[in-house]
N, C-alpha and C positions, 0 to 999 in steps of 0.2 A: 432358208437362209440364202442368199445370195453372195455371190462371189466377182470379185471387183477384180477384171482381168487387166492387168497392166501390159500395156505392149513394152517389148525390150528395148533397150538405147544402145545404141553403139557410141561409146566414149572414148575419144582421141584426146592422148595429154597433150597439153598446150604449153606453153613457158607463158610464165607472168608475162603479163606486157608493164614495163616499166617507165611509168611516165612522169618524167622529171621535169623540174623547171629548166629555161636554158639562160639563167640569169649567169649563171658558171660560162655556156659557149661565149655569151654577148660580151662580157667582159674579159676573156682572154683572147676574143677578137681585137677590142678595143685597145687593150694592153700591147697586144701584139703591134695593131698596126702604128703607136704612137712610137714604141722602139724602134719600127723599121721607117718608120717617118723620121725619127734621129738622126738615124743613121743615114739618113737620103741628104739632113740638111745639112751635115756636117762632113760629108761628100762633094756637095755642091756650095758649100759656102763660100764668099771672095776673102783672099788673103787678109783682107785688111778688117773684116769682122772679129769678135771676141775667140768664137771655137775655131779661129782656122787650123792655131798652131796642134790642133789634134791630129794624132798619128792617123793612119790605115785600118791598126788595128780598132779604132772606134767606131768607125763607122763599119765595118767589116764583122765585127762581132756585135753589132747592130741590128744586123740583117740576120743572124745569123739565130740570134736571140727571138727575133720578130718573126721571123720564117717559123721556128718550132713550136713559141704560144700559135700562131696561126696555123699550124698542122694541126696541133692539139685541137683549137677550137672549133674549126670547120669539120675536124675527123668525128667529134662530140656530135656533133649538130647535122651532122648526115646521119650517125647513129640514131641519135633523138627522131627524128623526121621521117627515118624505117622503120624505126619501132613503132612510133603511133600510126603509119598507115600500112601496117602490116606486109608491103610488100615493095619494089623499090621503084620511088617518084624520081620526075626529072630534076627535082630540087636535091634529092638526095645523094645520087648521083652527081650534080654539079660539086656540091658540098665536100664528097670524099674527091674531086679532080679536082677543087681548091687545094685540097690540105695535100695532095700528091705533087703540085705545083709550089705550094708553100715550103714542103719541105726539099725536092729539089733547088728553090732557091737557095735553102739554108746550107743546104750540102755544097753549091757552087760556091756560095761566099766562105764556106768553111776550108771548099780546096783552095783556094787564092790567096786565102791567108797563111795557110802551111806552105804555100809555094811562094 
């Protein structure tokens, strides 16, 4: 009778790799930058347009609203972009210095509106 000699494996746990669609980042990029595009025209509008008579606080929490979908979505999308190439790309990294700029912008329009 013969005997069927198996060589040993060494098995290292891995975590799932989780690969999501980014139909979720693209649309609350999208969302984002339309609020903070709002907020830009109704900043820079002339007096004598429909939205002038709008306060600070609209366009202020404009930005402020569009800064955090935009941290959200670029934070998502740097995530997604690590996880599928297992280790960290220049896209990935750009993507989490988007959403660290996104959200410092939301934080400064947020202080100037308290002040």
């Amino acid at each position: 009778m013969t005997q069927l000699l198996e060589k040993e494996r060494v098995r290292t746990e891995h975590l799932p790799q989780l690969f999501r669609n980014r139909t979720m980042d693209y649309t609350l990029m999208v969302i984002g930058a339309l609020i903070a595009a709002f907020g830009a025209y109704t900043y820079f509008v002339p007096s004598t347009w429909v939205l002038a008579g709008l306060s600070a606080v609209w366009y202020l929490s404009s930005w402020i609203v569009g800064g955090v979908l935009l941290t959200a979505a670029f934070g998502l999308l740097g995530a997604s972009i690590r996880d599928r190439s297992g280790y960290w790309t220049t896209n990935a990294v750009l993507s989490f210095a988007l959403a660290t700029l996104s959200l410092a912008g939301a934080v400064a329009a947020a202080v100037v509106l308290i002040i």
